[in-house]
Each structure stands twice: as C-alpha cells, then as structure tokens.
MILUMSE-423751 format. One record per atom (N, C-alpha, C, O, CB): residue in one letter; x, y, z. Coordinates in steps of 0.05 Angstrom, whole numbers, padded with zeros to 5 digits, always signed. Glycine has a CB too. Example, Ala and Ser with C-alpha at 12.3 -4.5 7.8 and 13.67 -1.06 7.14 Angstrom:
A+00264-00114+00156A+00246-00090+00156A+00264-00066+00156A+00285-00066+00169A+00226-00089+00181S+00257-00045+00142S+00273-00021+00143S+00258+00001+00157S+00268+00023+00161S+00282-00012+00114
***
This chain:
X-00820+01302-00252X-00834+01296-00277X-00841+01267-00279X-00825+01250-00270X-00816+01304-00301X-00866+01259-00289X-00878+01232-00286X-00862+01210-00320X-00858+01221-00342X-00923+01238-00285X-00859+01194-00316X-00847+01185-00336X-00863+01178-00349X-00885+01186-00341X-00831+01171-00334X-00863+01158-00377X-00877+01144-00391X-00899+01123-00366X-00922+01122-00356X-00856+01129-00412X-00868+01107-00366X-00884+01086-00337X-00915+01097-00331X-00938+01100-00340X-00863+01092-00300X-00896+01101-00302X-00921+01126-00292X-00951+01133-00309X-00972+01122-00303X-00903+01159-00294X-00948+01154-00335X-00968+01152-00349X-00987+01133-00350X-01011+01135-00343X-00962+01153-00367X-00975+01113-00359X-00989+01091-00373X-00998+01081-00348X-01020+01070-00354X-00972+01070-00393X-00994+01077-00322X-01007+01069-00297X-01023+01085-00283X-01039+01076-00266X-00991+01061-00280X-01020+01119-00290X-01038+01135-00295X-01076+01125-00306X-01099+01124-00297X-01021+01150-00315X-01062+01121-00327X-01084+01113-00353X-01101+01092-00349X-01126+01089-00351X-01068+01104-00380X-01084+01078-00343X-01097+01043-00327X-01119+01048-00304X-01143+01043-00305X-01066+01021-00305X-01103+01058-00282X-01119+01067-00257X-01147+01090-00265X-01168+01093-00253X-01095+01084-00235X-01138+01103-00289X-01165+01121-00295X-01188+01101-00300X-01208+01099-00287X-01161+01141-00325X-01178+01084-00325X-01193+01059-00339X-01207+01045-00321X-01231+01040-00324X-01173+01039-00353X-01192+01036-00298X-01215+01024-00270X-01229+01032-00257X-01246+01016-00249X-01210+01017-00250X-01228+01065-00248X-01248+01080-00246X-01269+01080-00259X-01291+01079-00249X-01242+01099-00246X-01263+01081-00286X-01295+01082-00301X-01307+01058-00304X-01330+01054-00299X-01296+01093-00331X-01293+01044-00312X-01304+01014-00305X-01319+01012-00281X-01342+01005-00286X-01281+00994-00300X-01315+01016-00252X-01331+01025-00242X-01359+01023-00236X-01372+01009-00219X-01328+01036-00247X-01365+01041-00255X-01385+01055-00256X-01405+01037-00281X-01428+01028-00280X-01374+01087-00263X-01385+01035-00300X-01399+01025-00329X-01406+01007-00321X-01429+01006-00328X-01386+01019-00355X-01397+00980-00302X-01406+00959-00307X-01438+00962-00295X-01450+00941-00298X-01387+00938-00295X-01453+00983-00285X-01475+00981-00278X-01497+00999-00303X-01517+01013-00301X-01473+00990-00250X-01483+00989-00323X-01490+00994-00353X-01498+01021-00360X-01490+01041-00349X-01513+00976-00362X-01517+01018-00381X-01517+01051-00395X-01542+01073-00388X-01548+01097-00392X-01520+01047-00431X-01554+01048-00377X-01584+01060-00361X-01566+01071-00328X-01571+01093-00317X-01617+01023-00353X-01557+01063-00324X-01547+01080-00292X-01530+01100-00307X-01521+01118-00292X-01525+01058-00263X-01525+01102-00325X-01502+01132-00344X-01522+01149-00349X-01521+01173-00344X-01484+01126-00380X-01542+01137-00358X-01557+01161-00368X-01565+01176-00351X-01563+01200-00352X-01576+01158-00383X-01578+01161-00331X-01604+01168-00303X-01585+01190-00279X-01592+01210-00267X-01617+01128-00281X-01551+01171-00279X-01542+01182-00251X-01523+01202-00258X-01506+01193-00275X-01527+01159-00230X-01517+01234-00250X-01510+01251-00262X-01470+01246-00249X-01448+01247-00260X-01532+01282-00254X-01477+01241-00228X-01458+01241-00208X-01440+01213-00223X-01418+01206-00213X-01475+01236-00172X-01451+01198-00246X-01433+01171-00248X-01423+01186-00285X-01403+01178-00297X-01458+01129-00245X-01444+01210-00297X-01431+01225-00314X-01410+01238-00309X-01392+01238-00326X-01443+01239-00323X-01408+01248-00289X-01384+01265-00276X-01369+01260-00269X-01347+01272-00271X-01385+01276-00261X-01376+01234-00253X-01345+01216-00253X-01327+01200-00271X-01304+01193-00266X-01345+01198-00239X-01343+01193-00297X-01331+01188-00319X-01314+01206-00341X-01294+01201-00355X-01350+01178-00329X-01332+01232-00334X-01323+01245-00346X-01296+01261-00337X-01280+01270-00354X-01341+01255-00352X-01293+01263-00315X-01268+01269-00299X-01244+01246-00305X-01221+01253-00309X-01277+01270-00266X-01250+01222-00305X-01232+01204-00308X-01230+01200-00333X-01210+01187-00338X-01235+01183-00295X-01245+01208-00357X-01231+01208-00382X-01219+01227-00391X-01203+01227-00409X-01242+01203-00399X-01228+01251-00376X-01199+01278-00385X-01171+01275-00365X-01155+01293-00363X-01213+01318-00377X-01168+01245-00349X-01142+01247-00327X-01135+01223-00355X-01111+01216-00352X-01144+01236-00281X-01143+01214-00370X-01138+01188-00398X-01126+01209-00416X-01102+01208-00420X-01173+01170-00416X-01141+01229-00426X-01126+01247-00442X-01108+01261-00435X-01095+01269-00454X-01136+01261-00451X-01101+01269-00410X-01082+01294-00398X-01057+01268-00397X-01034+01275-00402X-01095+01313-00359X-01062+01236-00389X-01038+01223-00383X-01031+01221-00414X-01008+01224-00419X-01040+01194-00364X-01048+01215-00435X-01037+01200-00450X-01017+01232-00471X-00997+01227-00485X-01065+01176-00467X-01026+01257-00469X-01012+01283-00472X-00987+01281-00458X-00967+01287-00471X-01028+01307-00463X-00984+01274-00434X-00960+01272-00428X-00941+01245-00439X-00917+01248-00440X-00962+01275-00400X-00948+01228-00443X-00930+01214-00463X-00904+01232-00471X-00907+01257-00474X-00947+01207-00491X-00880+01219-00474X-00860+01234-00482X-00867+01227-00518X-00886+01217-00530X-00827+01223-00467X-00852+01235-00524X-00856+01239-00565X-00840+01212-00564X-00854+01193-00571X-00835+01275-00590X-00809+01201-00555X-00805+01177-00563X-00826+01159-00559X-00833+01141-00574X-00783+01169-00554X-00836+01165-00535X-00855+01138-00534X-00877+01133-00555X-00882+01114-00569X-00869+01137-00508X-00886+01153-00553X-00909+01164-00579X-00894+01155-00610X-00907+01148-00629X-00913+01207-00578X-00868+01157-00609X-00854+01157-00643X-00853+01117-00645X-00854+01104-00666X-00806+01179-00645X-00852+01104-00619X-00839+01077-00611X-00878+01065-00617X-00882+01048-00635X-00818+01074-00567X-00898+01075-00605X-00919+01059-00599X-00935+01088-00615X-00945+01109-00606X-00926+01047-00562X-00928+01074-00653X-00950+01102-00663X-00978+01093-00668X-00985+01088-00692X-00940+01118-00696X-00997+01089-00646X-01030+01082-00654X-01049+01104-00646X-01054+01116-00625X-01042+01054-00636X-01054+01105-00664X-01080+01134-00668X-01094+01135-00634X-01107+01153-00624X-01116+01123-00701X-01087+01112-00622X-01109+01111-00597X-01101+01137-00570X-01117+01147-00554X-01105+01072-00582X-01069+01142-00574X-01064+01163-00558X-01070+01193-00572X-01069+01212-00556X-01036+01161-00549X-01076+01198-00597X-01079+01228-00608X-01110+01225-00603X-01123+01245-00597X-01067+01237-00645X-01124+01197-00606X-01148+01200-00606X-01159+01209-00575X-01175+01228-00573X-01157+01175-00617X-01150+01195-00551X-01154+01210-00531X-01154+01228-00525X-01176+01239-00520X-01148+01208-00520X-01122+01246-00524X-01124+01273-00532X-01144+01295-00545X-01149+01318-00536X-01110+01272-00542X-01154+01285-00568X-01169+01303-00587X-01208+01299-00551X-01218+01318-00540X-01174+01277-00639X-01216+01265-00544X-01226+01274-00535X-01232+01291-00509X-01252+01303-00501X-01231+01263-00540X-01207+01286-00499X-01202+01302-00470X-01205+01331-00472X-01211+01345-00453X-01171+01296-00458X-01198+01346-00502X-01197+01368-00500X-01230+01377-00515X-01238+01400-00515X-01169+01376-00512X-01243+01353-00527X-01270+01364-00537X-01284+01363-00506X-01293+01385-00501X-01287+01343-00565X-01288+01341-00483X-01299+01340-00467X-01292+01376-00452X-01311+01391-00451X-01293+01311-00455X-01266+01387-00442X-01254+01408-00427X-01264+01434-00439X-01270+01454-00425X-01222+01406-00428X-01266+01433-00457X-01273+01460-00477X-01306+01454-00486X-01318+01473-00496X-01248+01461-00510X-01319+01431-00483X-01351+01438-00493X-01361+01420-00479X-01370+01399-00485X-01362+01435-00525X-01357+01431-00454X-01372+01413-00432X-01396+01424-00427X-01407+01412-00409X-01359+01410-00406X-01408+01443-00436X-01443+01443-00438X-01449+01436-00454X-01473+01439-00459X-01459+01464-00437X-01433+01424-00474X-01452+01419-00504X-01427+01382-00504X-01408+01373-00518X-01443+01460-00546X-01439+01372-00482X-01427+01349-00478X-01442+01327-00503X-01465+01336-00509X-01431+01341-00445X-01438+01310-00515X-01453+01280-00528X-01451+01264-00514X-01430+01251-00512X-01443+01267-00552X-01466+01259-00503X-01471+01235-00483X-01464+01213-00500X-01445+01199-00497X-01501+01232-00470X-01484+01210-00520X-01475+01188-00531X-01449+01175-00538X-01441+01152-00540X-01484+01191-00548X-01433+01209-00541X-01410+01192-00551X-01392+01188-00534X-01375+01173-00542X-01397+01200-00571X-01390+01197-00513X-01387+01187-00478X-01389+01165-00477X-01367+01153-00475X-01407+01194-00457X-01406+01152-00477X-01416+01123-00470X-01399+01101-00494X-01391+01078-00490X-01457+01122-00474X-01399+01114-00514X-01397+01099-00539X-01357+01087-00536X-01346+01065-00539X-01408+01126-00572X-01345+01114-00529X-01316+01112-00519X-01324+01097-00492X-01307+01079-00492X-01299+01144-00514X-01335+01094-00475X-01327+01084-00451X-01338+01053-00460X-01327+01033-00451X-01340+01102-00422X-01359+01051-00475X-01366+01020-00487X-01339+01006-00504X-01327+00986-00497X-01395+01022-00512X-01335+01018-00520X-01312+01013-00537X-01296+01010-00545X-01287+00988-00554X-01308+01014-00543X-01281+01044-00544X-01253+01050-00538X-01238+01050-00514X-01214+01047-00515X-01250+01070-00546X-01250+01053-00489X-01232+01044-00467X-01228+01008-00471X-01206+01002-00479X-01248+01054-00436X-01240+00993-00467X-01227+00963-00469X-01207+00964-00493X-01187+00950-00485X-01252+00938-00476X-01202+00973-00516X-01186+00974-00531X-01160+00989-00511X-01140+00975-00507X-01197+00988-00556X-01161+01003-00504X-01144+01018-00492X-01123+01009-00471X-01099+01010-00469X-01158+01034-00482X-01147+00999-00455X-01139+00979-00428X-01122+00959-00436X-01101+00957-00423X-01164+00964-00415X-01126+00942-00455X-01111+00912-00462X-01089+00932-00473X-01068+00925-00462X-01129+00884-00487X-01084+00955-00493X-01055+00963-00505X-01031+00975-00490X-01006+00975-00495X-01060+00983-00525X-01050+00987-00464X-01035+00994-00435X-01029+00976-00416X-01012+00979-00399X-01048+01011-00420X-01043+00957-00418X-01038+00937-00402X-01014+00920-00417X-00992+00919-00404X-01065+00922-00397X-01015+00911-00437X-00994+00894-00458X-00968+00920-00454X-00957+00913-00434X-01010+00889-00502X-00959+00940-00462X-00940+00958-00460X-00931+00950-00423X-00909+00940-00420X-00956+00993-00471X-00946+00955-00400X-00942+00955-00374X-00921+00933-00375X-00896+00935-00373X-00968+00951-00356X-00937+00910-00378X-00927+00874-00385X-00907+00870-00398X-00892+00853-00390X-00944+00857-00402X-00900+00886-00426X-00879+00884-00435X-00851+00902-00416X-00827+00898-00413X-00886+00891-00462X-00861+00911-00411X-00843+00929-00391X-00833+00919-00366X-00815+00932-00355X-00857+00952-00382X-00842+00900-00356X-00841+00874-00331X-00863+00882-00312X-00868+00867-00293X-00808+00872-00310X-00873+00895-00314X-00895+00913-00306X-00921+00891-00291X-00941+00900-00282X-00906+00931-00336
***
C-alpha cells in the first residue's frame, strides 16, 4: 500500500508531466490531440493519488484542493466524450501551480 509520502510524489511527478506539455501553451492544447491525452491521463493519475490520501492526512491538510481534484478526475473518467476543454486548460493554467507549490511545501515539510 502506497503511503501518504508516496502520494504526494505521485502527484508532483503527475504535475511535471503536464507541465510538459503546457509550457508549449494553449495553442499546441488545442491543435495537438496526443498532448490532450496526455494531460488528460496525468490529471486523472492527480485525482486517483490525491483519493488515495489517507483521511488523517486529509483531516491534518483540510484544503478543498484535494476533494477538488477528485470531483475532477472523476468528471474527466465518466464524461470523457463530453470532455470541456476549456476547463482542462483552465485547471492545468491555474489550479495545478496552486497545487504544485502545496505538494511541494507538505514534501519539504516532511524533509522531503
């Protein structure tokens, strides 16, 4: 069984994957299907890590940012033909750098 740790280095390593890709902005997201697909794969391995969270950790670090993953990992898994690009892009503009620095600070505090 993967621990918290683990997770959260899970999460990180997803986060660089898409990065990736993003830094060749929103015009290569839209155009390249193959850089949708790979984002989108690495933000449901963001939601599946941040689900595995144990509940203390979740009760210790309570920020909407792990239920919020969750909620999108499972809208991307379940309505993946009726995907929003937009709002794809909008989490990978936005809410992943939020994400990154709170996993990264948790890693750090951890000696990580």
């Amino acid at each position: 069984m993967r621990d918290d740790r683990l997770r959260l280095e899970d999460i990180l390593e997803a986060i660089h994957a898409v990065e990736k890709y993003s830094r060749q902005g929103r015009a290569a997201f839209e155009s390249q299907e193959l850089i949708r697909v790979w984002m989108i794969h690495h933000l449901e391995i963001i939601g599946e890590a941040c689900r595995g969270l144990s509940e203390e950790f979740r009760r210790a670090h309570p920020e909407e940012i792990w239920s919020d993953a969750i909620s999108f990992r499972n809208v991307l898994v379940h309505q993946y033909f009726g995907i929003d690009w937009e709002a794809v892009w909008a989490v990978v503009d936005n809410d992943l750098p939020v994400l990154k620095r709170r996993v990264q600070d948790l890693l750090g505090a951890e000696g990580g």
